[in-house]
Backbone bond lengths (Angstrom), bond angles and torsions (degrees), N, CA, C in turn:
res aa  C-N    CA-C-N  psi(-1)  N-CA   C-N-CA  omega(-1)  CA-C   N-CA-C  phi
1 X - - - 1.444 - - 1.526 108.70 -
2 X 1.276 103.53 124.39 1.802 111.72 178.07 1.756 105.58 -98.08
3 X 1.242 124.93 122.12 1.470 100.20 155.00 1.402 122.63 -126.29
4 X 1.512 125.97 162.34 1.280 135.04 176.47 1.316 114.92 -117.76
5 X 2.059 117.27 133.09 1.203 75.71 162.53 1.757 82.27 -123.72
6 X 1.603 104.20 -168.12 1.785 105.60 -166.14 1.936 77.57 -143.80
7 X 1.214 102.25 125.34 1.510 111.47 116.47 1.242 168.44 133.71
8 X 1.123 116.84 -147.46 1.609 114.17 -137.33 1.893 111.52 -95.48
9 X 1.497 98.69 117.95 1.453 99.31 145.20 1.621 132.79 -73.50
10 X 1.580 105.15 125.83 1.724 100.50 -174.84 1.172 122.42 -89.25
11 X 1.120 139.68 152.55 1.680 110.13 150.36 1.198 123.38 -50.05
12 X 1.310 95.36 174.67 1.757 111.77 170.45 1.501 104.13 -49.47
13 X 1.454 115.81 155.02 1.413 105.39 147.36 1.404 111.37 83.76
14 X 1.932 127.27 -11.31 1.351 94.67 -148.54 2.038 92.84 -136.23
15 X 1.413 76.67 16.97 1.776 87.57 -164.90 1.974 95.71 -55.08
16 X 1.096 100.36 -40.76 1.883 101.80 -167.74 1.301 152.10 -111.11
17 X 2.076 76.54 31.21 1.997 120.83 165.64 1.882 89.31 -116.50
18 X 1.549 122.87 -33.39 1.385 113.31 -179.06 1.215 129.89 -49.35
19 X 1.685 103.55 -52.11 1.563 126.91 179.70 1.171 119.61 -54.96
20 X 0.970 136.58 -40.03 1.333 141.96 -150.05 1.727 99.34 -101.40
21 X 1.067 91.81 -30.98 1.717 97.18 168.43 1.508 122.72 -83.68
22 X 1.389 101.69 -21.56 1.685 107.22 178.43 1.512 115.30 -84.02
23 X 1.334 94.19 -26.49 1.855 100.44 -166.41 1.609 95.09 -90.12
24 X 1.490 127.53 -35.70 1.607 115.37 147.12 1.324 143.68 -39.81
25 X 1.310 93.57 -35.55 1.758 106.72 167.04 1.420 114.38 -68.64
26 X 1.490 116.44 -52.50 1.246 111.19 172.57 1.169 133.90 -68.79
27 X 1.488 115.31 -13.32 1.807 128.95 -162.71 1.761 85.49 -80.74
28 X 1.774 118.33 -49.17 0.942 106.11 -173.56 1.595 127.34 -83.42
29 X 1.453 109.36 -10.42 1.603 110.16 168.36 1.273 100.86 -62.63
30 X 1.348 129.69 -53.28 1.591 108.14 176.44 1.105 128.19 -40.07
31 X 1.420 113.48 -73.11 1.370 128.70 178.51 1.411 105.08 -38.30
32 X 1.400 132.69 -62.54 1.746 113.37 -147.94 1.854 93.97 -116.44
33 X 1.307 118.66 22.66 1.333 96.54 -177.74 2.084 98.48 -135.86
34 X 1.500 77.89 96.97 2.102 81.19 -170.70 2.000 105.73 -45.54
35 X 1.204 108.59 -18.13 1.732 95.04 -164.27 1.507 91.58 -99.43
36 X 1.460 129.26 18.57 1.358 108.57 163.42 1.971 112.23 -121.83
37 X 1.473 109.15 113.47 1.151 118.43 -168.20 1.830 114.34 -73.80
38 X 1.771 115.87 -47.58 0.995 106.68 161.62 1.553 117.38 -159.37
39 X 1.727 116.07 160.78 1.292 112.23 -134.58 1.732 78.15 -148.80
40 X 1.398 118.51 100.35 1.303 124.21 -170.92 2.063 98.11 -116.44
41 X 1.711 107.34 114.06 1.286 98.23 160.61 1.508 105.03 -80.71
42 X 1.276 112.40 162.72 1.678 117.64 -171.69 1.668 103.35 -157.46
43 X 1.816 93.78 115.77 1.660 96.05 -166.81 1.940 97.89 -106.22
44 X 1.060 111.92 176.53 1.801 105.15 175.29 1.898 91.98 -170.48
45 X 1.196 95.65 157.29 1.667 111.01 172.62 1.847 123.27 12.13
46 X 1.791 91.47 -66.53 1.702 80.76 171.97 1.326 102.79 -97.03
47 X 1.494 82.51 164.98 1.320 98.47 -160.50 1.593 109.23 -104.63
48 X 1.385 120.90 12.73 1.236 121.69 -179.04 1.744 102.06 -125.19
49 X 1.653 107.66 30.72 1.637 107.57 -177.17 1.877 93.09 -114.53
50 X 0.873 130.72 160.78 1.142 143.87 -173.51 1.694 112.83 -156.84
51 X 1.462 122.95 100.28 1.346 114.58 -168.81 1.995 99.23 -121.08
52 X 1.404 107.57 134.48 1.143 120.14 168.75 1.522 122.08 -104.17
53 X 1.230 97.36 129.85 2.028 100.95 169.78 1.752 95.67 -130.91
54 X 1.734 101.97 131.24 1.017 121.35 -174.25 1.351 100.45 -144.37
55 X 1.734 125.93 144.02 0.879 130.61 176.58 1.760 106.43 -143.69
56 X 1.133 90.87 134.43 1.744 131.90 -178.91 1.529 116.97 -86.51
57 X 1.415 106.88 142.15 1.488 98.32 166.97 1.813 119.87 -96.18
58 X 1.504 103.23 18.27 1.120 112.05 148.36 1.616 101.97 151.86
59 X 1.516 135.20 171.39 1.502 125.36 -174.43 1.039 124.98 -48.66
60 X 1.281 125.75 -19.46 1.628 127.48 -177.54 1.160 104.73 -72.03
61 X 1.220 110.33 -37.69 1.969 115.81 -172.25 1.488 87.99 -77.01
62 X 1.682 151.27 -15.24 1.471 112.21 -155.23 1.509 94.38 -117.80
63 X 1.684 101.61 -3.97 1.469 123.03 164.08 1.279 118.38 -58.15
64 X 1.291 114.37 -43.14 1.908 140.20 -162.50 1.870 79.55 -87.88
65 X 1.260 119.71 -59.80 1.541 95.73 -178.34 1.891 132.87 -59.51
66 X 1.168 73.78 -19.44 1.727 70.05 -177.42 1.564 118.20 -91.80
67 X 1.752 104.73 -5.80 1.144 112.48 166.93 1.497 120.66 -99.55
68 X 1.414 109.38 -1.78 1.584 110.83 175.37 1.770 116.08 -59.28
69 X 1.274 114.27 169.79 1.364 98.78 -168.33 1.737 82.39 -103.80
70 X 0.832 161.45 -50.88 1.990 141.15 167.89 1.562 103.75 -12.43
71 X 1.577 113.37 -64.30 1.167 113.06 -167.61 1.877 112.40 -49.68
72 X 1.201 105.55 -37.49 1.723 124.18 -139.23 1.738 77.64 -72.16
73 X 1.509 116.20 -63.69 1.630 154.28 -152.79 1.772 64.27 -73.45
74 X 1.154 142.11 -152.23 1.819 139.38 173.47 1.470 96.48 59.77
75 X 1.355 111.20 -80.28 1.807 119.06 -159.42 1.246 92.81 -64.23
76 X 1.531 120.52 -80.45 1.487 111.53 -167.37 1.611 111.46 -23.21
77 X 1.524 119.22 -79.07 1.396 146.89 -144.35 2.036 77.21 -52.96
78 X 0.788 156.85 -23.65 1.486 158.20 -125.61 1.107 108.29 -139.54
79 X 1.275 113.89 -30.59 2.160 102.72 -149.25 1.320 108.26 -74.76
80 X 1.276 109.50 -14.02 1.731 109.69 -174.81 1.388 98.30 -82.19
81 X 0.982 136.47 -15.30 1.928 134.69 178.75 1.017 135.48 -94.35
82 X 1.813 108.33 0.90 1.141 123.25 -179.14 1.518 119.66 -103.08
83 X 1.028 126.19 128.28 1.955 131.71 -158.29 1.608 74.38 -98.37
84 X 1.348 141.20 -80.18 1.007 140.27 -152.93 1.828 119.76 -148.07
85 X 1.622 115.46 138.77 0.850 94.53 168.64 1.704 125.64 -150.11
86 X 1.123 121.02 164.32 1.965 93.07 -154.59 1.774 88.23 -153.30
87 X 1.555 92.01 122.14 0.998 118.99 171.05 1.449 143.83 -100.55
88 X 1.276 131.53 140.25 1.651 126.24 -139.11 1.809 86.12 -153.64
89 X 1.571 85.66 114.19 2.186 109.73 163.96 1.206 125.37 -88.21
90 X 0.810 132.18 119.76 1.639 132.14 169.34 1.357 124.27 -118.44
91 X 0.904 123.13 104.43 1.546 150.03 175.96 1.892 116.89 -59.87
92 X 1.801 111.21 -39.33 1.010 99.62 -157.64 1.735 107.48 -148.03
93 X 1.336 118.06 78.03 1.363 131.71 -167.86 1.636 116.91 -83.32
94 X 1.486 86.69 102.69 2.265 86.96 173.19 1.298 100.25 -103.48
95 X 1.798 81.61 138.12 1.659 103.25 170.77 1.335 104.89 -85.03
């Protein structure tokens, strides 16, 4: 099990052209990418935080996502809305 999580500070203004593009990205990492099991957007208080938990059936699969072309078409369509964003690997998950 690989997991990621991401995330993102938005700009002002841009939370509700972002969403709709993020929760597409993920609807379709499920759907067309077998090594990704689950792909949770996760909103809380502010409204310009955006946190992702996604889990992999290991780096190759989160490798294969970032090279899919949804993902690629995702970043572009986005990059201008993002103030900041910080990403976190995990290799090794106890239940």
């Amino acid at each position: 099990m690989f997991v990621v999580t991401v995330t993102f500070t938005l700009k002002p203004g841009t939370r509700d052209t972002f969403l709709p593009l993020m929760v597409e990205n993920a609807s379709t990492s499920l759907r067309e990418e077998a090594g990704c099991q689950q792909f949770d957007v996760c909103l809380g208080d502010d409204p310009e935080t955006v946190f992702l938990y996604e889990v992999y059936d290991d780096s190759a699969a989160f490798s294969a996502h970032l090279e899919s072309v949804h993902f690629q078409s995702f970043d572009t369509a986005v990059a201008d809305m993002i103030a900041t964003k910080v990403v976190h690997q995990y290799s090794e998950v106890i239940r």
